[in-house]
C-alpha positions in Angstrom: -1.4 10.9 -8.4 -4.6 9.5 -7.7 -3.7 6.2 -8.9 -4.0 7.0 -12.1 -1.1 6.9 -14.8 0.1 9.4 -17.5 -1.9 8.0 -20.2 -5.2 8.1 -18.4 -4.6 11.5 -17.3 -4.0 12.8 -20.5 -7.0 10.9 -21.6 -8.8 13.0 -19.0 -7.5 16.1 -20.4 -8.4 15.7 -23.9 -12.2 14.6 -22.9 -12.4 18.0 -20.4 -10.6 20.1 -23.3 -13.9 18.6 -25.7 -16.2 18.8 -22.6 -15.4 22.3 -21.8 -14.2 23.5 -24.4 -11.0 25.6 -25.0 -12.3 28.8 -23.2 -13.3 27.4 -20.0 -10.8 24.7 -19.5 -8.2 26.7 -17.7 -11.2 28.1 -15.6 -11.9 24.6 -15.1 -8.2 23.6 -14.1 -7.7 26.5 -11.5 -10.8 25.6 -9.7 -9.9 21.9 -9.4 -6.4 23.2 -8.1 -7.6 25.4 -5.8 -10.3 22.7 -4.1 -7.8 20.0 -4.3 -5.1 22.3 -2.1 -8.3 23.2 0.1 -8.4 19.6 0.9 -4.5 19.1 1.3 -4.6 21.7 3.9 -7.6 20.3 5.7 -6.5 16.9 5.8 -2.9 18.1 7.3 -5.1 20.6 9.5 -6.9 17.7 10.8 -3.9 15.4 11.1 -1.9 18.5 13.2 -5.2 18.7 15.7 -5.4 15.2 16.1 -1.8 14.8 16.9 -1.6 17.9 19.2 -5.0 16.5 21.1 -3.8 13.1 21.4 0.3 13.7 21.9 1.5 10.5 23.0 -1.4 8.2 22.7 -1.6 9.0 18.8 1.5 7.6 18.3 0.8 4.4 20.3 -2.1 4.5 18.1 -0.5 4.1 15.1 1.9 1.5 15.4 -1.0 -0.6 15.3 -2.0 0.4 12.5 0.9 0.3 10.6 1.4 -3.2 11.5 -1.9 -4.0 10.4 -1.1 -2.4 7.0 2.1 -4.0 6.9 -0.8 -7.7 7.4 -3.1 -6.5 4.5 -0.1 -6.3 2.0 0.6 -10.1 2.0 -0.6 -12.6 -0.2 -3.0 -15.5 2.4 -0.2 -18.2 1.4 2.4 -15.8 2.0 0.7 -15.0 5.7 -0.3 -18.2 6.3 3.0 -19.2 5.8 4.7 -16.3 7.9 2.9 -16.4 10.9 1.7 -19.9 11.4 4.7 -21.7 10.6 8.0 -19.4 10.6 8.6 -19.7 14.4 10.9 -16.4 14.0 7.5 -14.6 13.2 6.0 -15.7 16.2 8.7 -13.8 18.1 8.7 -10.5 16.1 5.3 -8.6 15.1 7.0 -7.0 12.2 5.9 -8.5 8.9 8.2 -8.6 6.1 6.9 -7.9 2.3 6.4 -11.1 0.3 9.1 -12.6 -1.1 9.4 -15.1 -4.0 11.1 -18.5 -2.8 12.0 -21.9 -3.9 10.3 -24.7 -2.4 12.8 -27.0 -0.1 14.2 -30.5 -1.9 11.6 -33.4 -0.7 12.9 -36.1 1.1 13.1 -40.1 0.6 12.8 -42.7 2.7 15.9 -43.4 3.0 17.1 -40.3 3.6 18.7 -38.5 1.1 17.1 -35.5 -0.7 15.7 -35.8 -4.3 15.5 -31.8 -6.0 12.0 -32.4 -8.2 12.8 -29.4 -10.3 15.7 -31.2 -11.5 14.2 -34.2 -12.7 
């Protein structure tokens, strides 16, 4: 919920429960539930006008999107990497999470392959 984890909500709790005090903490809590649900319903409000306005076009918009959100998740290496020099990324815009790999056994002159790790 809002980022935040168990333990930092419940240190929220116990500063409002000082803060406020006992009496007026519930008050408190109801009033935060009600305005965060207010904003639930007018974000999905919004979201149902915009789609219904739109129709088809919205949905071409947000492919876009999404594969732009997909490009902000990667690490630069990890981009780099996938779209400059995978030539099966050139052919599909999808982006794959990054993945941990291990790098490819150099090569000698002569040519056989030496693993570094191993030595």
């Amino acid at each position: 919920m809002l980022g935040l984890s168990p333990e930092h909500l419940l240190v929220l709790l116990v500063a409002a429960l000082f803060i406020l005090g006992p009496e007026r903490l519930p008050g408190a809590m109801a009033t935060v539930r009600k305005t965060a649900q207010k904003a639930k319903d007018a974000l999905a409000n919004a979201h149902e006008q915009i789609s219904s306005e739109l129709g088809p076009e919205f949905e071409q918009l947000r492919k876009p999107l999404g594969e732009l959100n997909q490009l902000r998740r990667l690490d630069p290496r990890t981009a780099v990497n996938r779209l400059l020099l995978d030539p099966s990324a050139a052919r599909s815009p999808a982006v794959a999470p990054a993945t941990a790999s291990t790098p490819p056994p150099a090569a000698v002159a002569d040519g056989t392959r030496v693993d570094m790790e191993a030595t």
